[in-house]
BALOBA-1460 file (C-alpha; in Angstrom, 3 decimals):
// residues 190
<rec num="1" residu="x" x="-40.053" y="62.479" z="28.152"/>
<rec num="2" residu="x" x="-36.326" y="62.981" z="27.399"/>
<rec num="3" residu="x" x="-35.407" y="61.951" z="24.199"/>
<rec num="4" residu="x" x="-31.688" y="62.298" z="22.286"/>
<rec num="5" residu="x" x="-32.389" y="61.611" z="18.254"/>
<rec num="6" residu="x" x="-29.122" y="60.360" z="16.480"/>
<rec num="7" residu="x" x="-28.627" y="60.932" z="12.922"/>
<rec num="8" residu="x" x="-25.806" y="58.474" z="12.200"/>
<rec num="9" residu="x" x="-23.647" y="58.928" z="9.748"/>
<rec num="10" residu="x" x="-19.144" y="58.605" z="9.957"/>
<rec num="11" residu="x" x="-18.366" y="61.603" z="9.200"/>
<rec num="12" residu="x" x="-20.973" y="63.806" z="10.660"/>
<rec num="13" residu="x" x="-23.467" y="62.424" z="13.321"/>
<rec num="14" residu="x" x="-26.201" y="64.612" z="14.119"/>
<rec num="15" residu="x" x="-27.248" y="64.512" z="17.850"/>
<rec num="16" residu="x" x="-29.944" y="66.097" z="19.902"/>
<rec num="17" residu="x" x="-32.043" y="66.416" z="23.001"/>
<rec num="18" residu="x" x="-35.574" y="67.705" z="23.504"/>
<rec num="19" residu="x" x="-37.535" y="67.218" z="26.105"/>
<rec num="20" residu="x" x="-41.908" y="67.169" z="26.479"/>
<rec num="21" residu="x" x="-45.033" y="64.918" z="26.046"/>
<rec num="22" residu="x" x="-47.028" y="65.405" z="22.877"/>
<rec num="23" residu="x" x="-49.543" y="68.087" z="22.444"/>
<rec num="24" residu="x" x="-47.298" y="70.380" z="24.875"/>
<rec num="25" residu="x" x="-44.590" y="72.850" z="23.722"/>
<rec num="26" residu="x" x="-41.548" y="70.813" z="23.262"/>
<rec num="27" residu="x" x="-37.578" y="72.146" z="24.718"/>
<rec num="28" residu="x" x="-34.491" y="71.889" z="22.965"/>
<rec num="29" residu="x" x="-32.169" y="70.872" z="25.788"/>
<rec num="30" residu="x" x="-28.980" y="70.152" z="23.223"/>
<rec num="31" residu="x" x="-27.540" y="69.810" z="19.979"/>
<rec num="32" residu="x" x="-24.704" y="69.377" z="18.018"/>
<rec num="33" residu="x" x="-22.761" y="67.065" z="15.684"/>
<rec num="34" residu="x" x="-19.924" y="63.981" z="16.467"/>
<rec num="35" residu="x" x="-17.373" y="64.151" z="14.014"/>
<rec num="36" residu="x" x="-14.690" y="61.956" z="13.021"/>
<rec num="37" residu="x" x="-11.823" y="62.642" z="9.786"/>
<rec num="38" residu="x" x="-12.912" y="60.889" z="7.127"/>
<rec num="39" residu="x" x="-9.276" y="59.632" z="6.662"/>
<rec num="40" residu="x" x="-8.999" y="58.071" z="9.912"/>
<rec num="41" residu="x" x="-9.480" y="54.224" z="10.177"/>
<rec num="42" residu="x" x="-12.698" y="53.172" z="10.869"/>
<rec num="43" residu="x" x="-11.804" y="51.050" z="14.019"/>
<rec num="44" residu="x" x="-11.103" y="54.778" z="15.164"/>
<rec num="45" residu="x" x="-13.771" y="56.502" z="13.361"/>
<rec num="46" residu="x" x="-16.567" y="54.428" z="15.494"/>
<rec num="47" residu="x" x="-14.545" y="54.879" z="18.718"/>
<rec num="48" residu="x" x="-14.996" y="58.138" z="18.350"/>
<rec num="49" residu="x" x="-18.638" y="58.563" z="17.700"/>
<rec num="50" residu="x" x="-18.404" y="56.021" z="20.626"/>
<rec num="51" residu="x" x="-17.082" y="58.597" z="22.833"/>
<rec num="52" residu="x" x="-19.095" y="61.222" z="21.651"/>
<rec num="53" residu="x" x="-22.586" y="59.607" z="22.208"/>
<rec num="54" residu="x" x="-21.400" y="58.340" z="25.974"/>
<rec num="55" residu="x" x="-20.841" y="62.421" z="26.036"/>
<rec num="56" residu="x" x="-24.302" y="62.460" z="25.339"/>
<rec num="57" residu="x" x="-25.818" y="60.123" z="27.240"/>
<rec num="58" residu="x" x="-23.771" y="61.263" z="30.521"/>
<rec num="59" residu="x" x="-24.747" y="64.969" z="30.189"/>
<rec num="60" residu="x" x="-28.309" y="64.352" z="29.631"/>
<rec num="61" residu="x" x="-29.795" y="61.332" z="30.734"/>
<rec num="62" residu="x" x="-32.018" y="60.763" z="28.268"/>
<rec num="63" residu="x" x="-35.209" y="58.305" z="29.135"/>
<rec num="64" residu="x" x="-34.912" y="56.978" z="25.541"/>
<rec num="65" residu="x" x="-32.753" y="56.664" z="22.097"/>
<rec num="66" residu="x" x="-34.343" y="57.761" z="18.660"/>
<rec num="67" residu="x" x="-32.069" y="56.326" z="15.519"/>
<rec num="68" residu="x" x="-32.492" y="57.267" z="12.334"/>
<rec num="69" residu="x" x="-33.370" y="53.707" z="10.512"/>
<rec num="70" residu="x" x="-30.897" y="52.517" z="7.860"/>
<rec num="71" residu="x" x="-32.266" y="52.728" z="4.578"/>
<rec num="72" residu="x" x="-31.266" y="51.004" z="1.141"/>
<rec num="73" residu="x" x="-29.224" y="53.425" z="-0.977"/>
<rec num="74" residu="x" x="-27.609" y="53.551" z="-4.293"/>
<rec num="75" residu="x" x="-24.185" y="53.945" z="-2.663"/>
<rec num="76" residu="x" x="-23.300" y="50.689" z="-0.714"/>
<rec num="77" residu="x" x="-20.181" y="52.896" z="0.880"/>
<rec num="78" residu="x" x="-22.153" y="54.908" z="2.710"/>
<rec num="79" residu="x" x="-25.040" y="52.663" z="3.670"/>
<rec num="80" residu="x" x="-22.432" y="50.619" z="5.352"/>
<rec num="81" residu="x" x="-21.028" y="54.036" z="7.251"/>
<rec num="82" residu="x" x="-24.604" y="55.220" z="8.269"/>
<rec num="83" residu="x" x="-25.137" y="51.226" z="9.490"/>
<rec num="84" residu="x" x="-21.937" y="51.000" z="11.629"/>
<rec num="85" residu="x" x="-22.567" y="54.490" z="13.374"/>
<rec num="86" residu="x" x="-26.505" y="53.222" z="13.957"/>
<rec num="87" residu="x" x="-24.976" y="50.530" z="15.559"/>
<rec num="88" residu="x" x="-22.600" y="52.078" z="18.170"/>
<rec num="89" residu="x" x="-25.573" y="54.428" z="18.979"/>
<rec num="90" residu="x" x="-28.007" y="51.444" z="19.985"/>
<rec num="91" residu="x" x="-24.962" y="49.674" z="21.470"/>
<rec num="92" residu="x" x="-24.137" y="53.057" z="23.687"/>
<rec num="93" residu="x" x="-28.273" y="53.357" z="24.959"/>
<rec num="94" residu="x" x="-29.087" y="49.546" z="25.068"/>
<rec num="95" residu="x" x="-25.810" y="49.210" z="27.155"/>
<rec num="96" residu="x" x="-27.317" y="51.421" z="29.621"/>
<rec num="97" residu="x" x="-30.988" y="49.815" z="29.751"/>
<rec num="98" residu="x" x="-32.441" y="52.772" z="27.437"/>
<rec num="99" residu="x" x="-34.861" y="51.654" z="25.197"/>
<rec num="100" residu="x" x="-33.983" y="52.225" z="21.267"/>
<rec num="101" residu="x" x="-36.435" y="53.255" z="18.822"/>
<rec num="102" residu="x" x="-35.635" y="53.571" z="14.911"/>
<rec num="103" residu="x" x="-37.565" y="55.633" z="12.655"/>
<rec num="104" residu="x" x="-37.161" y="55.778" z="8.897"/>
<rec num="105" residu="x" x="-36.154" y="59.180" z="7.401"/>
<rec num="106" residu="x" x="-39.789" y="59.663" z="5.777"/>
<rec num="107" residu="x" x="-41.141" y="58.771" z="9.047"/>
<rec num="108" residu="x" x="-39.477" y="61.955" z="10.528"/>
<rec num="109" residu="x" x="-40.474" y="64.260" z="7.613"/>
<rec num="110" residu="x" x="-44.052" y="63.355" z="7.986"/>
<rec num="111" residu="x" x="-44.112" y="63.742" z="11.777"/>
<rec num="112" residu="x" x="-42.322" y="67.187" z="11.761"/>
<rec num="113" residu="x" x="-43.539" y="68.548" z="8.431"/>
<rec num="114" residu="x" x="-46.532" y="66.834" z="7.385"/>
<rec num="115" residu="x" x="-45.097" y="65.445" z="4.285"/>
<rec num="116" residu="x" x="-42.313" y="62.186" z="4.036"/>
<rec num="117" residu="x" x="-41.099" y="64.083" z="1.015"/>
<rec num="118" residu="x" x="-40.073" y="67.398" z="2.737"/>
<rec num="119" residu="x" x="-36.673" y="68.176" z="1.865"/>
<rec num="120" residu="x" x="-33.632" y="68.953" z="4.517"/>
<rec num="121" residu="x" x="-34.706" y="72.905" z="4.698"/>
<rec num="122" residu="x" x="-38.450" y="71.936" z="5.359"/>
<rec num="123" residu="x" x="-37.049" y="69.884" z="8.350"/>
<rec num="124" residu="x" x="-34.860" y="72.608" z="9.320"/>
<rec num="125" residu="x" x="-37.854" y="74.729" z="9.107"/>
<rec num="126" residu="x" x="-40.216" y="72.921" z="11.198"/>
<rec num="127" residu="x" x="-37.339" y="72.188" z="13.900"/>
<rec num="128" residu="x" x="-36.863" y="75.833" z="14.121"/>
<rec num="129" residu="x" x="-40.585" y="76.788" z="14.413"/>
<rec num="130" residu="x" x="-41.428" y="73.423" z="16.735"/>
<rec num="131" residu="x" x="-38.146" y="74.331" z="19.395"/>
<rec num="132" residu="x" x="-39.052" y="78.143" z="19.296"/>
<rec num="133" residu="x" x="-35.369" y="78.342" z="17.795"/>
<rec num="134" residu="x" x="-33.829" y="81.842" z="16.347"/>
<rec num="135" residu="x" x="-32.541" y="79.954" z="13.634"/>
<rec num="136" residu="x" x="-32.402" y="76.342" z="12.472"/>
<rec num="137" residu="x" x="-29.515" y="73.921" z="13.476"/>
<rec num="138" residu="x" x="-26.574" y="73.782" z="11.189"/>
<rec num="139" residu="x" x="-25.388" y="71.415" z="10.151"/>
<rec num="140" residu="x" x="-28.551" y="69.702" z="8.629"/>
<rec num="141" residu="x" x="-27.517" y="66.380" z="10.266"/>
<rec num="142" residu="x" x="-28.103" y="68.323" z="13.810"/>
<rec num="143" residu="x" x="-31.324" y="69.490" z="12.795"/>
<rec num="144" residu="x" x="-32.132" y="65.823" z="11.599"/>
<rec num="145" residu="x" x="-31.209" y="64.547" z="14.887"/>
<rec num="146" residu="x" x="-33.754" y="66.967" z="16.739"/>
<rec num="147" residu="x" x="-36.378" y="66.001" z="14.288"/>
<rec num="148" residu="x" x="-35.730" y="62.597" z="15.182"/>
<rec num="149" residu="x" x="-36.568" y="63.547" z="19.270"/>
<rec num="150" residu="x" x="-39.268" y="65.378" z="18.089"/>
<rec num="151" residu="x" x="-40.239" y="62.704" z="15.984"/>
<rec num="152" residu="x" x="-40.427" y="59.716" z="18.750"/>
<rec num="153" residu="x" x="-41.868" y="61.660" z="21.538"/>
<rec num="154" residu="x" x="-45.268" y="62.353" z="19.044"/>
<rec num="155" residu="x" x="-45.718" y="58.774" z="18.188"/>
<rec num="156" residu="x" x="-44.400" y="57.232" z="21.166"/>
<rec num="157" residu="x" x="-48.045" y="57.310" z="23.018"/>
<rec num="158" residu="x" x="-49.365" y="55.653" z="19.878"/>
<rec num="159" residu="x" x="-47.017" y="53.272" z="19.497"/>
<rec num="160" residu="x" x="-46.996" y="51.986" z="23.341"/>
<rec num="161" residu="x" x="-50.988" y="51.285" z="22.738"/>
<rec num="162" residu="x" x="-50.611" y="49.975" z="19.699"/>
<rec num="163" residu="x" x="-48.455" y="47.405" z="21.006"/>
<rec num="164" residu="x" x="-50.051" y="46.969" z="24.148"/>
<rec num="165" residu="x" x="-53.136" y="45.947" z="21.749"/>
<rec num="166" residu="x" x="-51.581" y="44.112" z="19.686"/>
<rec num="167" residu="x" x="-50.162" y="41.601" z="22.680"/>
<rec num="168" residu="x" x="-53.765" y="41.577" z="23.814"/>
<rec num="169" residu="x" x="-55.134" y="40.507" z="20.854"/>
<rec num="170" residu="x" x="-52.456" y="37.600" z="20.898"/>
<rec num="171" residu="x" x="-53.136" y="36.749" z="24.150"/>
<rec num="172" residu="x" x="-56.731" y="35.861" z="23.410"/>
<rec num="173" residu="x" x="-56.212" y="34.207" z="20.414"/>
<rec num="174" residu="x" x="-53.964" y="31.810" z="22.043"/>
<rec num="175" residu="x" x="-54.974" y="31.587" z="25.503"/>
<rec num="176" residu="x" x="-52.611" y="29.471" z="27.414"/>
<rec num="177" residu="x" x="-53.919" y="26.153" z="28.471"/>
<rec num="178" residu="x" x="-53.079" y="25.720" z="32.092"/>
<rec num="179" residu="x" x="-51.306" y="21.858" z="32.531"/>
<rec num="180" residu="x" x="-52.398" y="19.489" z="34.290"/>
<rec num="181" residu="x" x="-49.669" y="17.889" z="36.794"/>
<rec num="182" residu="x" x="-47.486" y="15.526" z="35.102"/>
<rec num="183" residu="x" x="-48.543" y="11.484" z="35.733"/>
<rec num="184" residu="x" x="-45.755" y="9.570" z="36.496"/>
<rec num="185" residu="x" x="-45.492" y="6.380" z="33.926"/>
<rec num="186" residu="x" x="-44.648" y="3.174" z="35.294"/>
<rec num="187" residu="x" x="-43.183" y="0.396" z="33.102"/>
<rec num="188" residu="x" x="-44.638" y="-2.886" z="32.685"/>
<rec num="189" residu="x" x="-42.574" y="-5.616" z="32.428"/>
<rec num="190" residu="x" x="-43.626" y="-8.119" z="29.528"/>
């Protein structure tokens, strides 16, 4: 499995590839970071993490998209930075028929560290150790991005069979009722 993790953000977004199937050594195949001034406009700002994530998606094909879920912050400024570039990362995969999956950022810690509390050098850490890496991505954002691969490609399995059994179990609670054909109804005059 192929996977590029996006961390979004406007002025920095964190983007990486790694390749493998859980349980099997795992292969860095990219990183790096879109960035964008943070005194342009932002019409131009998201054209050019635009650009940057096509980049991506031409040079490495990914089979999927891992995006850092949006979460609630203090600071509406840059929840509403982090949301646009989220967006123009889904639009960029789902344009292309890949398949988007969002994780939250103590979702990621806890799959690459063990703990949803680890802080950015933890992740860095891990990354390093997990890739075989001679030292961890810089900026943190990259890093984030590969722990968000890493991330989706360990609880990808789970999550396809979790699903699958979860639209089995809905199936036979509601069974569909096969129809009979449709009588035609005749008026009677009175």
């Amino acid at each position: 499995m192929r996977v590029l993790g996006v961390d979004p953000g406007l002025t920095r977004c964190g983007v990486g590839v790694v390749e493998g199937v859980a349980g099997r050594p795992l292969t860095m195949l990219g990183v790096g970071v879109v960035r964008t001034p943070a005194d342009a406009e932002l019409g131009h700002r998201l054209v050019a993490i635009e650009r940057g994530i096509e980049q991506w998606l031409d040079e490495h094909r990914p089979e999927y998209v891992a995006v850092e879920r949006v979460f609630s912050q203090h600071n509406v400024r840059t929840v509403m930075g982090t949301a646009q570039a989220s967006a123009v990362a889904m639009l960029c995969a789902s344009r292309r028929g890949i398949p988007v999956a969002l994780h939250t950022p103590s979702e990621v810690k806890a799959a690459v560290t063990g703990s949803g509390r680890a802080d950015k050098a933890q992740v860095g850490a891990m990354v390093t150790r997990l890739l075989r890496l001679d030292a961890p991505p810089k900026p943190a954002d990259a890093a984030d991005a590969l722990a968000l691969a890493i991330c989706h490609i360990w609880r990808a399995p789970a999550v396809n069979r979790l699903q699958q059994a979860q639209a089995a179990a809905a199936a036979a609670r509601n069974p569909r009722v096969p129809r009979t054909p449709a009588v035609p109804v005749r008026k009677v005059p009175r």
